[in-house]
Every structure is written in structure tokens, then in C-alpha cells.
N, C-alpha and C positions, 0 to 999 in steps of 0.2 A: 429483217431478221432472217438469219438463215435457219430452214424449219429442218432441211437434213440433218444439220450439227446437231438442234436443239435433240432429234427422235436420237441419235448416236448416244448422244448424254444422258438422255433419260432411259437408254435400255441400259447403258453402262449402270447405271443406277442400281436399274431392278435387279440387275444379274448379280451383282457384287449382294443385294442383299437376299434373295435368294441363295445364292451359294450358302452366305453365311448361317442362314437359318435351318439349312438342310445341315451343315456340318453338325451344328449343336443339337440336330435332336427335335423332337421333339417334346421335351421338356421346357416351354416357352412363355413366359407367362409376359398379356399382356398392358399397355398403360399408354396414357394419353396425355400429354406435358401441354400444357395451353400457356401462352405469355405476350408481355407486353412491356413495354419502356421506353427509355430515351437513349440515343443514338450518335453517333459524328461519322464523319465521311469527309473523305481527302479530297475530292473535284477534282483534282490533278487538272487537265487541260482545258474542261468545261471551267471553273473558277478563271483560270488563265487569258482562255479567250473571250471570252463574257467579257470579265473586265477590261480588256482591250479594245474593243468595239464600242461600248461604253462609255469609256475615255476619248475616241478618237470624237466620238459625237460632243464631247463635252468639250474639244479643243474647239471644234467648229465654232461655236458660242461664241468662244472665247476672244475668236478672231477681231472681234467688233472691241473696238477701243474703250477702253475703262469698263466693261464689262466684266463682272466676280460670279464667284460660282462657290454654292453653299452644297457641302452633304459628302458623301463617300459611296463607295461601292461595297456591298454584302456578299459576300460569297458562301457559299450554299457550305455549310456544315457539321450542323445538331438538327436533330430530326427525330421520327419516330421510329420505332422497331417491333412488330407484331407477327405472330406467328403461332404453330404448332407442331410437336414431334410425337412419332408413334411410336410408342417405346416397348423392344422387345428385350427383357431379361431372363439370360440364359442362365445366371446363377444369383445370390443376392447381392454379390459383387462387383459383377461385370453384364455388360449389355450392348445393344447398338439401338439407334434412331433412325429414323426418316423423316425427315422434316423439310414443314415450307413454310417461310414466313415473308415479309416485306418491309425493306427498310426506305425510308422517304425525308428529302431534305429538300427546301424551298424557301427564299430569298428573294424581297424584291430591296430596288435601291432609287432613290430620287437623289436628284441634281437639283437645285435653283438657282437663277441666275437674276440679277439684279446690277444698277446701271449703266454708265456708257448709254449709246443712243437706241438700247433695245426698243423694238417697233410693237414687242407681243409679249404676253405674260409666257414664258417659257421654262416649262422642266425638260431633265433627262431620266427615264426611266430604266430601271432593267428588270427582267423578270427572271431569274436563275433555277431551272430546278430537274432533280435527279433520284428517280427511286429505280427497285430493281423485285424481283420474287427472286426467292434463294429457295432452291431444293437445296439439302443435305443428307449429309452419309453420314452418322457420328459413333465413335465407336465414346461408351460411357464404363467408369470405373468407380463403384461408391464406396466408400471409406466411412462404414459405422462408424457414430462414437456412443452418447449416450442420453437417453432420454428421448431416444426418437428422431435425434440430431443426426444428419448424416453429412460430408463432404464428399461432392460429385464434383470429378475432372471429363471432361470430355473432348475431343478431337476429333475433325475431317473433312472432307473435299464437302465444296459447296458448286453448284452451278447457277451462274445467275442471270437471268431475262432482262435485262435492264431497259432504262428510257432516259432518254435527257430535254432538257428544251431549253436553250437561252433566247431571249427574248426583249432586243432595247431598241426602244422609242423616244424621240421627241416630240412634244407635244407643244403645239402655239396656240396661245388663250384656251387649253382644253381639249383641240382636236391634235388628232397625231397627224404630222408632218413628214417624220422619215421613221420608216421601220426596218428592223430586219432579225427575222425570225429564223431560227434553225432547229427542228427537232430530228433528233435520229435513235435507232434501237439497235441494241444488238445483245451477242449471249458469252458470256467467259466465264471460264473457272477458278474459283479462289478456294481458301482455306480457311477454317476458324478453330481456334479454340478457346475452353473456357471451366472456371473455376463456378462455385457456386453451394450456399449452403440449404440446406432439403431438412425439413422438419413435417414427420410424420404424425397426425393427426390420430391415425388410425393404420392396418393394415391395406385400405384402400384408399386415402383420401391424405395429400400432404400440401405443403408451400414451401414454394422455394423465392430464393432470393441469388443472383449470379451476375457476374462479368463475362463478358464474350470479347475477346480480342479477333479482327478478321483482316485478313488481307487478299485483296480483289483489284488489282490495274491491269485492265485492257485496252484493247481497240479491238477494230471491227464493228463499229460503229456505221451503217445506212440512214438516211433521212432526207430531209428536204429543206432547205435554206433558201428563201426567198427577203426581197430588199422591196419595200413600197413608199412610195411619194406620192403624199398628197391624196391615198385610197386607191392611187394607180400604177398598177405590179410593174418595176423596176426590172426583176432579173429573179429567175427562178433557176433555181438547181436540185438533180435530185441526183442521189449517188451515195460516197461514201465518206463521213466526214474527216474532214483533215484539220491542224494544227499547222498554221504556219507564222513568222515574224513577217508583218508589212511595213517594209523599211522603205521612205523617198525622199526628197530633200524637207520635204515638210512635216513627214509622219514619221512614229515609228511607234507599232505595238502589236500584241501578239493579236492573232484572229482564230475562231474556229468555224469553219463553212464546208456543206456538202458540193462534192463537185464529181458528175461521172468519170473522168478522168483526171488520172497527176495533174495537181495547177501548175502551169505554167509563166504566170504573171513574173516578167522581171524585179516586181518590185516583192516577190513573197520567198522569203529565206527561210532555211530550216526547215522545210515542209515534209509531213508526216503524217501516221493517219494519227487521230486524235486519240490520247488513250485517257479514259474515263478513273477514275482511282476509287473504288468502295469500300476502303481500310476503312476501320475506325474501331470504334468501341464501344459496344452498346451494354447500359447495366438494365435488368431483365427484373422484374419481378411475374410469378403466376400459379399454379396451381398444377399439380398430378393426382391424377385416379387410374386407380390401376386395379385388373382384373383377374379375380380369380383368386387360388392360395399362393400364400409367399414361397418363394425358391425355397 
């Protein structure tokens, strides 16, 4: 993770929200948005390559005559979504946020294999998963209606810390046989916004209920990919993860693996750095307390 970008992004933060709160005054009244829910997330290249590595292990198997294969591959995409924003409103109408929260998605997948002259009870495992902390900048717009009922629109840049890790094994009679792990981290900027209805308890104390639409696909992704046999390390890489198709007479599927330098394999097409996808859409339920007198 590069830590210069991240301090870059996070003074861009502070400053955009300072500016904004010296323009308005100090007339500022403040609140505190706490939430929680359920989540989706696009994978983009981590679903992609996962399940290519995956598959290639499960052709492996397959090689061996009249041998079948039971199950599918999972790819990482409803999860959780928790967080907080500090909320500063400059009039009873309009406002901005700061917020951090954490979205999280994880998938394992099994294989079974059965007949043909198998020698060992054998699965294929994969372990899939992707979360990220999201700082935000959210400018907020409330639309009274009545009874305490309000409609909130909000919008703005988000910066996100992310992680990822795929992770597939074969496993004979229960111990693991061939592995190869890859986790890597990195930091991008995306955008959300979102609808969402607010129902006031009181003038300090409400619930709200919302949709958040986001969109987040990067790369620059860093980490470590390593391949082991039999509990004895195969091949370690550390660097930056890449995306590429492993085409050869016998194989062909997509891969994602860290490598300190461009790979070079003749048999790896299409090579790029991996880009991670955080879109998705998360519906939110939670709670605001908010301090002081109303605007």
C-alpha cells in the first residue's frame, strides 16, 4: 500500500472539508449517522482470476479417466456494509459528511471428485475474499415532508484502503496437496451516491432507512503470491498484482498473481495490472443524533 497517496488523499480530505466549513460560518450544527446492512460488489478481476486457477486445478483431476467433478465456483459478491458519518448541517436543508465505514465480501467454493481410478479422497477448494475502509466526502440535501418524515439525497468522492486474497487448494484424503495463495492491498478512488428515508423521533434523535449506489474499479494492487506442494514452498512472488490469460496447448484460463516485474511467460496473454471492482449497492439501515438547536 502506498502510504504517500494514502496521506495525499487524506489531507485532500481534510482540506476540501475545512474549506467548506469556514465558508459556511460558523453557524454549524452537529450529528452523528451510525449504520449497517447488506452489500454487493463487482470482483471484476479477483472473481475472474480466482475462478481460473480454480478451474485449472480442477482440470488437473479431471485428467485421470472417468473421473467427475461435483460443485461450482462462488464468486465473492453480497456482503456487509458498516460504518459512520459526522454530520455537519449548515442549514435545515443542506449539509456535508465525513464518513468511514467498511464493506466486506467472502466466498469459499468446493469441488468433489468421484470415479475413474482415483487413488485419494479429493476436493478443490477456493477461498475468495475482498473488503476495503471507505473514507467519504458527502455533500447532503434534506427534503422535509411531514410528520417528521424527511427525504435525504446525498453524493461524493470516497477513498478506499482495500484487500483482497484468493486462495485455492487441493486437498488428498484432507491434507492440502497444491496451494496457491495471493493476497494484495492497495488504495483508489471512487464515488457514491444515495437516496434514503429519515424519520425524526425528536429534534435530536431519528432512523433512517437508504440505498447507496457506488462505483470503485482500480488497480494498483501490491501483495504476495505464493504456490506450495505438499507444505513445501513452490514459488513465491511479491510485487504487484497482475491479470493475465494462460493460454497453451492444454490450458487456457484467466489467472491473477503478484509478480515484481511485467510477466513475461509466453504462455500469459493479455497481461495487466489487476483491477479490483467495488461497485455495488448497499441498502443501509441506522440511526442519527444530532447536537445542539435545530438550523
Amino acid at each position: 500500500m502506498n502510504n504517500i497517496k494514502i496521506k495525499r488523499r487524506l489531507f485532500s480530505i481534510v482540506l476540501c472539508l475545512a474549506f467548506i466549513s469556514a465558508a459556511a460560518g460558523a453557524d454549524v450544527r452537529l450529528g452523528i449517522k451510525l449504520y449497517g446492512g447488506w452489500s454487493t460488489l463487482g470482483g471484476g478481476d479477483l472473481n475472474s482470476g480466482a475462478e481460473g486457477i480454480w478451474s485449472a486445478m480442477t482440470s488437473l483431476i479431471l485428467e485421470v479417466p472417468g473421473a467427475t467433478a461435483s460443485g461450482e465456483f462462488a464468486p465473492v459478491h453480497s456482503g456487509m456494509d458498516v460504518g459512520g458519518d459526522l454530520l455537519l448541517e449548515f442549514a435545515r436543508s443542506f449539509g456535508i459528511s465525513l464518513g468511514a465505514s467498511y464493506i466486506r465480501s467472502s466466498r469459499a467454493s468446493l469441488m468433489t471428485f468421484a470415479g475413474g481410478v482415483l487413488p485419494h479422497s479429493i476436493t478443490n477448494n477456493a477461498d475468495v475474499r475482498a473488503g476495503a475502509v471507505r473514507l467519504s466526502l458527502q455533500a447532503r440535501y434534506v427534503l422535509p415532508t411531514t410528520s417528521g418524515l424527511s427525504v435525504v439525497f446525498h453524493a461524493g468522492p470516497d477513498l478506499y484502503l482495500a484487500g483482497i486474497r484468493s486462495r485455492a487448494f487441493l486437498e488428498f484424503d484432507g491434507s492440502e496437496y497444491m496451494v496457491i495463495d495471493s493476497q494484495a492491498d492497495g488504495t483508489g478512488l471512487g464515488f457514491q451516491s444515495g437516496v434514503g428515508l429519515e424519520y425524526d423521533l425528536n429534534s435530536h434523535l431519528g432512523f433512517f432507512l437508504e440505498a447507496v449506489g457506488r462505483y470503485a474499479d482500480f488497480a494498483g494492487f501490491d501483495g504476495q503470491s505464493k504456490m506450495m506442494l505438499l507444505g513445501t514452498e513452490y514459488f513465491s512472488n511479491n510485487g504487484t498484482l497482475y491479470y493475465f490469460d494462460y493460454i497453451s496447448s492444454t490450458q487456457s484460463n484467466a489467472e491473477i498473481l503478484c509478480y515484481s516485474t511485467w510477466p513475461s511467460n509466453p504462455n500469459y496473454q493479455n497481461v495487466r495490472e489487476a483491477k479490483i471492482d467495488f461497485s455495488g449497492l448497499s441498502l443501509r439501515a441506522g440511526v442519527v443524533i444530532r447536537l445542539g438547536p435545530r438550523n
